[in-house]
N, C-alpha and C positions, 0 to 999 in steps of 0.2 A: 488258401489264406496265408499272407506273411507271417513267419510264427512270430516277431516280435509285436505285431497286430496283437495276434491271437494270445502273446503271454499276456498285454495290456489289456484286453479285451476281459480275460479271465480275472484277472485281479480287479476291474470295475466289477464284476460280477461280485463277488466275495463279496467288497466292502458293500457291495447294493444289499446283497441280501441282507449283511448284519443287521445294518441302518433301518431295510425295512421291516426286519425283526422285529428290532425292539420297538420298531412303531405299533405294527401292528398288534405285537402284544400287550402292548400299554393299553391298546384301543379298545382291543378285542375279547381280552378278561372277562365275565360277567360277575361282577362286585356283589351281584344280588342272589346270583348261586351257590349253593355250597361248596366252602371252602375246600381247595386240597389236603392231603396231608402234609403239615408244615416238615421242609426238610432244612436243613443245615445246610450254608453253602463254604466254600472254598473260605471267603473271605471272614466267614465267621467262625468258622472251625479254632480253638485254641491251640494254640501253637509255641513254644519256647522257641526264642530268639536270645543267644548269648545260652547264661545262666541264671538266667532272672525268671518272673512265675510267668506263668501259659499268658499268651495275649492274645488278642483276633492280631489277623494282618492289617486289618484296615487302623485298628489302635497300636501296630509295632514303631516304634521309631527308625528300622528301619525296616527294606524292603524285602520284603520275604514271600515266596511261593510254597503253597500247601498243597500237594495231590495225594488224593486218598487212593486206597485199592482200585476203584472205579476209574477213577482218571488217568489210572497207568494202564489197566484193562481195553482204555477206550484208542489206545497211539496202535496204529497199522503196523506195529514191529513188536517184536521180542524182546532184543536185545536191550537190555538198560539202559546204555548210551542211546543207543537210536530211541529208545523212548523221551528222556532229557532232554535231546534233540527236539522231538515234534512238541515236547508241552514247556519248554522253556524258549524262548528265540534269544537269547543272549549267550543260550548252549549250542555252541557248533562243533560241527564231526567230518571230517573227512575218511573217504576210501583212500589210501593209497594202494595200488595194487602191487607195484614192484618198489617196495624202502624198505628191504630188509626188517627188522621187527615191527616194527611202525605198521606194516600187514598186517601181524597178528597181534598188538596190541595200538588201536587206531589214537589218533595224535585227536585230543578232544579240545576245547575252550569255553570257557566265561567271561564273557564282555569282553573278548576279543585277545584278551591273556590265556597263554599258553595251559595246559589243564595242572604242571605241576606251582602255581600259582591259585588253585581253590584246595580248598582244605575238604577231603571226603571222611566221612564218620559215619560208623554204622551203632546204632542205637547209641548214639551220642558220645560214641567212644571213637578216638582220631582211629584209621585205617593206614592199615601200614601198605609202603609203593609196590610196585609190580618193579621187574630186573631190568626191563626197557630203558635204555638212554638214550635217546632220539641221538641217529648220527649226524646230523645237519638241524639248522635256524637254532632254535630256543634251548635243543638239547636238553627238552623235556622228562622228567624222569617224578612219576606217579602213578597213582593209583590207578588199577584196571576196575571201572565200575563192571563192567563186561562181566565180572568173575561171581558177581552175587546175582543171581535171578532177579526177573521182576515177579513170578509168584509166588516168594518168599516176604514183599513190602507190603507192611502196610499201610504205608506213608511215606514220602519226601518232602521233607523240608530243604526249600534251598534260600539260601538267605545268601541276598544279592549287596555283600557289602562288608567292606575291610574288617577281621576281627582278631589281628593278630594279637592284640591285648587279651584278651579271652583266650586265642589257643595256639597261641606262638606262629610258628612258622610256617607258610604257604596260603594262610589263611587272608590274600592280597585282593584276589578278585571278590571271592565270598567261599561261604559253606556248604557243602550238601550232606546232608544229613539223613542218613535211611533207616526209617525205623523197620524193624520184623516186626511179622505177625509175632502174634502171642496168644491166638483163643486156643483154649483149653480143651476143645472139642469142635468137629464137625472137618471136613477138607473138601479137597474138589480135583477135578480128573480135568485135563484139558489137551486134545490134541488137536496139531495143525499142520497144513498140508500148503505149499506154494512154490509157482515156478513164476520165473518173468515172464513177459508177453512175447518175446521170442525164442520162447523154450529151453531157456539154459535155467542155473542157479536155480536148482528145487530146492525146495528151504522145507523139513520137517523138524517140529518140535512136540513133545510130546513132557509134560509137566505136571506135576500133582502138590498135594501140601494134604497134611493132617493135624488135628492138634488133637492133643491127647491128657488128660488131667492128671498129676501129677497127687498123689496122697490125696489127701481132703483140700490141701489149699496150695495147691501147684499145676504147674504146665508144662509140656512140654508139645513144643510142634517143628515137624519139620517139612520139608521143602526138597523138592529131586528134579532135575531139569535134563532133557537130554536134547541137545540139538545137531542137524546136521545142515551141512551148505552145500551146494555144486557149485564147479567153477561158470565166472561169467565173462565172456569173451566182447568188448564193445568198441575194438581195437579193425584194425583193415590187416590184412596181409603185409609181414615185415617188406616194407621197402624205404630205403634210406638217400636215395636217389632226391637231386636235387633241393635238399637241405641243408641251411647255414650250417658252415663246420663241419662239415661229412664231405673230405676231400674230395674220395671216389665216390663210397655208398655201392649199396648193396639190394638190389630187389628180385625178392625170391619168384617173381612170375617171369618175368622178363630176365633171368637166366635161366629157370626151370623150359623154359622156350625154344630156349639155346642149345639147352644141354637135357636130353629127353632121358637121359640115365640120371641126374640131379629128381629131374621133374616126377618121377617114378617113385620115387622115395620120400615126397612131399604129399600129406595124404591128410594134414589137418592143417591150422595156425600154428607157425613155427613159434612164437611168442604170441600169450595172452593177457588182455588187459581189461580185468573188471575184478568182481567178488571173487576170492580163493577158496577151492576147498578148503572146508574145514567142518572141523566136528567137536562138539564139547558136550561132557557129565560132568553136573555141577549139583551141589547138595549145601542145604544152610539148617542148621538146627537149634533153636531159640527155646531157651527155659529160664524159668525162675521160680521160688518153693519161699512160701512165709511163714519162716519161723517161730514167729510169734507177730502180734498186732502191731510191731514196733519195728520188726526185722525181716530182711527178706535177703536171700542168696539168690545170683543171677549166672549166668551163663549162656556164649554165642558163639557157634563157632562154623567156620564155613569148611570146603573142599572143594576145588574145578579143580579137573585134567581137560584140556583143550589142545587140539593141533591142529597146523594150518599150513597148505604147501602155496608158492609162489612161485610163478617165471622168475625167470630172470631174462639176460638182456641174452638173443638170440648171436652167437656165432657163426659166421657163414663158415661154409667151405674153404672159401677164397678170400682175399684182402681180409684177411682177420690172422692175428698174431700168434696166434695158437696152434690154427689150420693151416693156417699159408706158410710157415716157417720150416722150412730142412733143419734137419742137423743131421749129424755125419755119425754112426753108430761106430762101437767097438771096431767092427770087420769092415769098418769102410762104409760100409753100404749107407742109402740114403734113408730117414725117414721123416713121413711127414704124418699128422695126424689125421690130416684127412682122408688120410685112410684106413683109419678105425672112425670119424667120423663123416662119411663119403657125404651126408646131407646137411653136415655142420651139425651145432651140436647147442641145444639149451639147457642149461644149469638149472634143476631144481632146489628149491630152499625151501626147507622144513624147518616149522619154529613147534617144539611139544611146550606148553606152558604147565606147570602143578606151582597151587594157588592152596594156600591154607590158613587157617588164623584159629584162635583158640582165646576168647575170652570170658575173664571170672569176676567174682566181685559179690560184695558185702555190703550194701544199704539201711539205713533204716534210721532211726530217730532216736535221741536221747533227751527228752524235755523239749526244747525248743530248739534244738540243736540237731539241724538234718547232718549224716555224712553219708558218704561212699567211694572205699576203698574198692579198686579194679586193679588187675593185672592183665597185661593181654601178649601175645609172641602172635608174629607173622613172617612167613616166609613163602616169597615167590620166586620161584626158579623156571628160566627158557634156554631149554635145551636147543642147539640148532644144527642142525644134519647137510646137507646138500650130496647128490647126487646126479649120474647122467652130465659129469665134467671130469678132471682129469689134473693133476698137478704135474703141469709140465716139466719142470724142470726134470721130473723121471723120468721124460720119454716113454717108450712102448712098455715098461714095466710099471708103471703107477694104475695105484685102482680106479676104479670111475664114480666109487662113492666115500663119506667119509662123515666123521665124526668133529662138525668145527669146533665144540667146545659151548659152555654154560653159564650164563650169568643167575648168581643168585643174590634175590635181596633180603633180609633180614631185619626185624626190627622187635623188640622187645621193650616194654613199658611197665611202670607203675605210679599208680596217679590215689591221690588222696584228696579229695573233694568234699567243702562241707559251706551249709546254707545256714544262717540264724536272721531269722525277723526280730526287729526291737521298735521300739516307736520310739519317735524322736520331735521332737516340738519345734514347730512350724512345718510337719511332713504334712499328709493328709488321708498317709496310708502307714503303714510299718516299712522302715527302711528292709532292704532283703540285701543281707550281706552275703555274698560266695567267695572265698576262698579256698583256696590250695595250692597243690606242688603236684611235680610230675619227673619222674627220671626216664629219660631215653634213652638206649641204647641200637646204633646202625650202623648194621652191616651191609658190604658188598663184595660179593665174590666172584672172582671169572677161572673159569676152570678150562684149562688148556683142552684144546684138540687132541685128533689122535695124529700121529707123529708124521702119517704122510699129507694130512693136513697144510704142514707149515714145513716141512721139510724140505732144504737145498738139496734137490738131487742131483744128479749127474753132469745134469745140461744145465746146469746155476750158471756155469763159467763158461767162457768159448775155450775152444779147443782141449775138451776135457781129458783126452788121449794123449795129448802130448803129440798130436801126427806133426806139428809145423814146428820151428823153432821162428818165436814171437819176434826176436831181433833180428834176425836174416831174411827172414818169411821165406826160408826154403825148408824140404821133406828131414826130420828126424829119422831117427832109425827104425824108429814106427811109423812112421809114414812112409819111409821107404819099404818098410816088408808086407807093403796093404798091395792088392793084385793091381795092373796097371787100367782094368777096367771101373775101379772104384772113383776114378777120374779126380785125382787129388789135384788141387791146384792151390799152394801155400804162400804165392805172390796174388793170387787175389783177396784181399784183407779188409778190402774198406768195400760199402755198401755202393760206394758212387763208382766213377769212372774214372779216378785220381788215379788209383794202382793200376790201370791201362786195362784193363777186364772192367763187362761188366757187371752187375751184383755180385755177389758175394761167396766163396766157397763156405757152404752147411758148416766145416767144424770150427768156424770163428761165431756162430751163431749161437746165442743164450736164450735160454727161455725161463718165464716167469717162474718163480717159486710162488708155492702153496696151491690150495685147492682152489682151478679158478671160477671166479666169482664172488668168492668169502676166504681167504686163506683162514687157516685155524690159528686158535691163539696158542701162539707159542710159551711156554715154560717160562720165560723171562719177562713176559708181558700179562701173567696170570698170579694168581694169590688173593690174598684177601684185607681189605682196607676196613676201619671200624674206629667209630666215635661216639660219643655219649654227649648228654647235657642233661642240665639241670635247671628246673624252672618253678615258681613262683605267682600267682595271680591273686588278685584281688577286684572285686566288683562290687558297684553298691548302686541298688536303684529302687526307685519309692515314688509317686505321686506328691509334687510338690504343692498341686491344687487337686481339684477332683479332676481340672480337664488338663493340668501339666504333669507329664511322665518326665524324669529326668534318670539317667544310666549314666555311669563312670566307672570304667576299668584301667587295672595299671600291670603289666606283667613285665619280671624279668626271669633273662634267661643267660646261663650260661654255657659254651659248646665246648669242648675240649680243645678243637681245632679251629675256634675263632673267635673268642673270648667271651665276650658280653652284650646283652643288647638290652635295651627298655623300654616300650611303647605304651601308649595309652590312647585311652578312645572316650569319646565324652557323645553319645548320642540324645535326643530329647523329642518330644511329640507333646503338642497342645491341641486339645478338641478342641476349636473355634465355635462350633455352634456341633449340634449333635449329629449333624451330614454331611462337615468338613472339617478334617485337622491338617496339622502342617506337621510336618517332620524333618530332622536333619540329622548329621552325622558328622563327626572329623576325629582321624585316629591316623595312627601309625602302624606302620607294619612291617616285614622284612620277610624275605628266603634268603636261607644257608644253602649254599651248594651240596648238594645230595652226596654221599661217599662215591656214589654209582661214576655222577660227574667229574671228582676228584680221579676218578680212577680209571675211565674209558681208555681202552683202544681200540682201534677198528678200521682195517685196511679189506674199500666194498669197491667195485666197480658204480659208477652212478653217472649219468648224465648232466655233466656239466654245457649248457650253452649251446647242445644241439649234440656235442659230443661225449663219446663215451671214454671215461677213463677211470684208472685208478687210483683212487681218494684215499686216504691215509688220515685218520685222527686222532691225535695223541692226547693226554691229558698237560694241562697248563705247565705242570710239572717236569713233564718230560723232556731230555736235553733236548730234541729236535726241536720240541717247541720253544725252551728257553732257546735255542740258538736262533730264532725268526725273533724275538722281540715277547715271547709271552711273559704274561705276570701272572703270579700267586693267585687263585680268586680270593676274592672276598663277598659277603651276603650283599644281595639286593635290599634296599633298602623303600620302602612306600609313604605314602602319604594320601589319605584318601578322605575326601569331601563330599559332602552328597548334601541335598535337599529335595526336598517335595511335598507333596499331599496328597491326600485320602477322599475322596467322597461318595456320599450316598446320593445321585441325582436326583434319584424315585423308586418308589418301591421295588426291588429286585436288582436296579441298576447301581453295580458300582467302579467304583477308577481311584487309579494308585497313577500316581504321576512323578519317575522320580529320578533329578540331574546328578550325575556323580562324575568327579574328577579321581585319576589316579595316577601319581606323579612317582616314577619306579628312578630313583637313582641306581646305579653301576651295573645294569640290565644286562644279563647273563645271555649269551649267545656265541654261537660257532662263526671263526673268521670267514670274510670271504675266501674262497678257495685260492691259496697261493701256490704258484707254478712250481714245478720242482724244475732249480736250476743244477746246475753240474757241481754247486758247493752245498747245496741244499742235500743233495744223492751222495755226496760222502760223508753229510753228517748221518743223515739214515742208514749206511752201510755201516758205519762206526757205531751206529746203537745199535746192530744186529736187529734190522728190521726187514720180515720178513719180505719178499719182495721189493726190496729197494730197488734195485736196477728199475723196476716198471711203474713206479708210482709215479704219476703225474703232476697230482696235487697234494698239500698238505692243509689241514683246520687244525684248529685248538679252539676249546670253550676260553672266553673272556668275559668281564665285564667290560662289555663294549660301546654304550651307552646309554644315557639319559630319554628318559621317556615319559609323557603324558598321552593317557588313553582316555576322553573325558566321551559320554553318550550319556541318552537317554531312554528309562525305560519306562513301559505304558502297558497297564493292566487295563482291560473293562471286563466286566462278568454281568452275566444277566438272565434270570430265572427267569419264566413263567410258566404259573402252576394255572390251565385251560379249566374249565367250567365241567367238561366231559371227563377229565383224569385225566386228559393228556397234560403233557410238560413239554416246555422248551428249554434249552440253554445253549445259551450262548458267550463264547469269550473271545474279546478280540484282544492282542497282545503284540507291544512290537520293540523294537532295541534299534537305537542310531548310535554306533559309535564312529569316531575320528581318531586315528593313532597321528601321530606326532612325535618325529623325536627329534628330541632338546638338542642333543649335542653329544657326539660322534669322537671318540676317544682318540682314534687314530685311523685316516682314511685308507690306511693298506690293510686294516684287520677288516673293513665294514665297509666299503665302495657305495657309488652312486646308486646303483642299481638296488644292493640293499637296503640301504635309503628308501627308494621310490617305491619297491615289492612292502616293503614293513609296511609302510602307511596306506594303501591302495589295493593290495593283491586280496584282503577279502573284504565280503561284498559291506557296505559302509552302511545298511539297515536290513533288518531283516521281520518277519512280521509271521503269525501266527494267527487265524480266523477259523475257529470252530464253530460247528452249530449242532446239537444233540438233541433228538426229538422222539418222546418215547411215545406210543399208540398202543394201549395194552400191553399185549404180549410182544411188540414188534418195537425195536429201537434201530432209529438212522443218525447215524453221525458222519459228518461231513467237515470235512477240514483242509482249508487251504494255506500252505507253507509257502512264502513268497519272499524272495532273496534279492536285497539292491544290488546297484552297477558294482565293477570291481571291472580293475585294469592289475597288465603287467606289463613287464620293461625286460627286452630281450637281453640287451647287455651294458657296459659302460659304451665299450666301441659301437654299437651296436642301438645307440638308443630308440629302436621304434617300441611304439608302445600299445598293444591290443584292450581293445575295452569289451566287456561285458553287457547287456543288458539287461535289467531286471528279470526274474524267471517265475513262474508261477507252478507248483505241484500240486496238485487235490488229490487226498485221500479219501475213501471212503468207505463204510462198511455196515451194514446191514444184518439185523441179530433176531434171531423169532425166540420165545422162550415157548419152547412146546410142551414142557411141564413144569410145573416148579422146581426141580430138580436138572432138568436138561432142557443146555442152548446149544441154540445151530446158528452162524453167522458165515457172510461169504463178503469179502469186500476186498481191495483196491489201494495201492498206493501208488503214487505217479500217477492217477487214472488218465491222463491224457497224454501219456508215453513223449513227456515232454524233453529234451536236452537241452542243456547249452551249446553256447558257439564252441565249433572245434575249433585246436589252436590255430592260427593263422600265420604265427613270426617263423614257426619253424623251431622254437627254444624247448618245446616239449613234443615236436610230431615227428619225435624219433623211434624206429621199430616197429612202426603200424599203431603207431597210438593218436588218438585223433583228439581227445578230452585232456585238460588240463587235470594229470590224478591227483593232485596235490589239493586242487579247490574242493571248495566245504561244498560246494554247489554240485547235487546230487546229477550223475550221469551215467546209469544205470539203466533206464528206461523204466515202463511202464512194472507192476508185479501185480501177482495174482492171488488170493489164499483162500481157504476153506476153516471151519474151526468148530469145532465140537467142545464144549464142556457139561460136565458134571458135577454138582455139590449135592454135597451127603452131611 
């Protein structure tokens, strides 16, 4: 069958069945039977939005998703993101398998805005960012949800809509919000076992939670998570052969052919490309103790240690700059390193992540006067290793492993929050006033490698001996006392055929500084950057009728390092009749650039355009970069719109319907990659940058342009409770967003191609069809994730352009409850080991990679899992 048939094919499947669902459940109910047990659904469950009192979702003014324990229990994955992913569709995630941290901390979004544009909160208190600064596009720098379990939640709330007046900064796209458990008593034992359908990536997880009662009116519960990953290989055999930009090119079958002492020494995939090892212990512990009827003390605090190795980009033997290259030793003699690396050589990169947070606080009432004072410190640090490479410039004396150096982030808070109800004439409820302030303190720190790291050794310069004399190009006196078979020849100089020889004699020849693939950060390019602010909010919302909700909030803020900002947000909701309201929203917003992003530097090997080279990127600051044209950042600045509605069709069935614009002034982002010219290479040699002679290209973060990202999003949910005890549900859910951007700062910072990749490269809708069906002791849930078209643009020169076709994945998993106490489940994600198109321009099908790793669109293949739990 054609798979883009069979993807079509599958997704009429999906929406059939929903459609006939809820027919048939409407149909099929027996009204005149005893009722089921009435349960609570999604849409009714109470919920805080902002800092106003509990609403349903169907009465919030704006749009908001509720998942309880069960609905996070019911996504075919572990991982917190990858759950967000499957019960949000405006949340997307990508694998990268080879972008340096971006591996182990994944590049996530909300409605199509980068992740450090949502604001993450754990039991309603902001969450401080992970050390990750994406080295390319958006130069992303946030929160790793990754790092808190999902058997630690007992909820998420995500509220899909601008709130930077309520909680300052990043808060653009919208909020998620994770609440812990808190019972006092009882936990649960949960282990699981999975490999993908062609045998790689075993995935074990093994998880528990207790809660335990604290004195007579206390809690405390915690939470233990231990995961492991294997590598997943979805990649062909490195060959470079016949790809735009890859002069000669390099395929490891077709010389291994050649050469049967190469071929001998090739015994697996020289480079891989899918899921990376990795393994993480992660633990969350949630208390609170009530004082008295009036007071209560709180505390949350997390821990993850997590590590993750990654390929890198595969080195041949030959035509590779490292391998292929002589130089001329002390004694004359020659060497090369392909002969310490006879089968070439791949760079491994290790990213250890430790992840910790500590928060306190003091609650509680004074008359009609709610407050709560909180304090909280966060600090996440990734350390990065690489191994199995070599810092040339040492030549035959450099180690083959090393210590690149650490970025950490830090963040320290205190916030005073307090709520008073009054009644006020012409309300129709008591106004609910929230006020307060909040002091931030951010840090970021890069902590230098070890020395042979980033180190000029020997071979930094040609002719590091002195053998030639540079102005004559005839033998020194060291070059004359080398033996006459060392074959010195100090008239061949130049690489071409100008000096009458041809190539080159070895001791005019240089090789790369630092450790290749990641050099370390050197001493001059490391330390620590830190700023503070100060903020202010007020919010006031009441029932201006029984069926008009109206919300107004107004916050300012001040940053040390960018003065001042003010926004506000005015949202409202009117019941129309009791089984449709309407609702709308219009606020302001802003992101201050991160210290992280003030402060990056990062010289990585990366594939530009088919080709491999080395990237350099400095912060806006830096002379390199002020000598290309950079500017100062300054904050992103938003504007965000929305409207929709609410309804109850018929009994069980309900729909959220809801349009939002969001219009981002001075839009933070990495240049396009600019050439390193021969003025370009002496200002980097004058900044003492490591590596300059071999850098290729240079970026800097800018605010690069004007942006509106306007879509729409669409909830249905639908219960039914059978005649015999069975139940159904069902939710269908989907997100269309359009990027657009306004206007382009400067065409040399942000080219056509980036243009055309911003608005087009991911998929323009994306859609979510569950269906949950419980039988006694037996539950099936079934769920299809289905991802619109998306294109990309190979180059400016270059403009062909590859498209996408919609994609369809079905999970599913199947649960027996064989006691009250213990379940057994075995289910399925990807169940129809579906992919996308490989690349076809050649701009990403370098090194045996056949999948675009950068798309949010899952290429992984089919997985498998088992899963046992227990509660007690």
């Amino acid at each position: 069958m054609n798979r883009h048939f069979k993807t079509t094919l599958l997704a009429g499947i999906s929406a059939m069945s929903v459609t006939f669902g809820y027919s048939v459940a409407a149909h099929a109910a027996d009204p005149a039977a005893d009722p089921a047990p009435e349960t609570t659904s999604e849409l009714e469950t109470l919920i805080v939005t902002a800092r106003g009192k509990p609403r349903t979702v169907l009465d919030s003014a704006v749009p908001v998703d509720s998942f309880s324990e069960a609905d996070l229990k019911s996504a075919a994955f572990t991982d917190t993101n990858d759950i967000l992913k499957t019960l949000v569709p405006s949340y997307t995630l990508a694998r990268e398998p080879i972008s340096d941290g971006a591996t182990f901390i994944r590049p996530a979004s909300l409605r199509g805005l980068p992740t450090d544009k949502t604001l993450f909160m754990v039991n309603s208190k902001r969450r401080h960012r992970s050390a990750l600064v994406s080295i390319g596009g958006t130069g992303a720098q946030a929160p790793d949800a990754a790092t808190i379990p999902a058997s630690a939640l007992k909820n998420v709330v995500v509220t899909r809509d601008g709130a930077g007046a309520q909680y300052g900064s990043d808060a653009i796209a919208g909020v998620i919000d994770f609440q812990l458990k808190d019972s006092p008593s009882g936990g649960s034992l949960t282990a699981q076992y999975g490999q993908f359908y062609l045998g790689d990536g075993e995935d074990v997880l093994v998880t528990g939670n207790l809660g335990l009662p604290l004195g007579d009116s206390g809690f405390i519960n915690g939470t233990f998570e231990y995961t492991s990953q294997n590598q997943v290989n979805r990649g062909k055999q490195y060959c470079n052969v016949g790809i735009p930009n890859q002069s000669a090119g390099f395929c490891v079958t077709s010389y291994a052919a050649a050469n049967p002492s190469y071929g001998a020494l090739i015994k697996d995939y020289v480079q891989k490309w899918g899921q990376p090892d990795a393994e993480a212990l992660r633990g969350v512990v949630n208390a609170g103790y009530d004082i008295s009827d009036t007071m209560t003390i709180y505390g949350f605090a997390n821990y993850s240690k997590s590590s993750a190795v990654e390929y890198f980009n595969y080195r041949p033997p030959v035509s590779n700059a490292v391998n292929a290259t002589p130089i001329r030793q002390q004694d004359g003699s020659i060497f090369l390193f392909s002969s310490i690396f006879p089968a070439g050589f791949t760079p491994m990169f290790g990213g250890d992540i430790t992840d910790y947070s500590v928060t306190g606080g003091l609650k509680g009432k004074m008359g009609e006067l709610q407050y709560d004072f909180s304090g909280r410190y966060g600090n996440d640090k990734l350390v990065y290793t690489l191994w199995d490479t070599v810092n040339p410039s040492m030549g035959p004396a450099s180690p083959k492993s090393f210590y690149v150096g650490a970025l950490i982030s830090t963040e320290t808070a205190a916030n005073a929050d307090f709520a008073y109800d009054f009644a006020m004439a012409g309300f129709n409820t008591p106004v609910t006033l929230n006020f307060g302030a909040e002091y931030r303190e951010e840090g970021y720190e890069i902590e230098p490698g070890d020395v042979p790291s980033y180190a000029a050794g020997t071979y930094a310069v040609p002719n590091p001996y002195g053998f030639c004399n540079t102005t004559t190009r005839t033998p020194t006196a060291a070059g004359l006392a080398l033996p006459v078979t060392a074959g010195l020849n100090c008239a061949n100089y130049l690489s071409t055929t100008a000096d009458g020889f041809a190539g080159i004699d070895p001791t005019y020849n240089a090789l790369a500084v630092g450790s290749n693939g990641a050099p370390g950060s050197p001493p001059a390019y490391s330390g620590k950057l830190t700023r503070d602010s100060y903020a202010g909010y007020a919010e006031a919302s009441a029932n201006i009728t029984e069926a008009w909700f109206f919300d107004v909030a107004v916050r300012g803020e001040h940053f040390s390092d960018f003065g001042s900002t003010w926004n506000g947000k005015v949202a409202t909701q009117y019941q129309i009749t009791d089984g449709f309201g309407v609702r709308g929203s219009i606020g302001t917003g802003f992101r201050a650039p991160t210290p992280g992003q003030l402060f990056t530097t990062n010289v990585s090997t990366r594939v530009e355009n088919g080709a491999i080279i080395a990237s350099g990127l400095f912060p806006a600051a830096n002379p390199v970069a002020q000598f290309m044209g950079a500017k100062e950042l300054k904050p992103e600045k938003s504007l965000n719109i929305a409207a929709g509605f609410t309804a109850s069709l018929m009994d069980g069935l309900s729909l959220t319907v809801d349009a939002y614009s969001i219009e981002i002034k001075d839009q933070f982002y990495a240049t396009t990659p600019i050439t390193v010219t021969p003025v370009i290479r002496a200002a980097l040699i004058a900044a003492s940058v490591p590596g300059a002679d071999t850098i290729g290209q240079v970026q800097f973060f800018q605010n690069a342009f004007d942006s509106t990202t306007s879509g729409v999003d669409v909830v249905a949910t639908y219960r039914a409770n059978w005649s015999n005890g069975q139940s159904t549900s069902f939710t269908a859910s989907g997100n269309y967003n359009k990027f657009k951007i306004d206007k382009v700062f400067s065409a040399n910072f942000f080219d056509a191609e980036g243009v055309h990749d911003f608005e087009n490269a991911a998929p323009r809708w994306r859609s979510v069809v569950s269906a949950s069906h419980e039988i006694g002791k037996f539950k099936a849930v079934a769920r299809a994730n289905i991802y619109g078209p998306y294109k990309n643009q190979f180059s400016v020169g270059n403009p062909i352009v590859q498209k996408w076709d919609p994609e369809v994945f079905v999970d599913t998993e199947f649960s027996y409850a064989a006691t009250d106490n213990y379940t057994i489940a075995i289910g399925a994600r990807n169940l129809f080991a579906n992919y996308p198109d490989v690349d076809k321009t050649g701009e990403s099908a370098t090194n045996g990679r056949l999948y675009r790793s950068d798309a949010i669109v899952d290429w992984q293949g089919g997985f498998w899992y088992m899963k046992m739990s227990a509660t007690f």
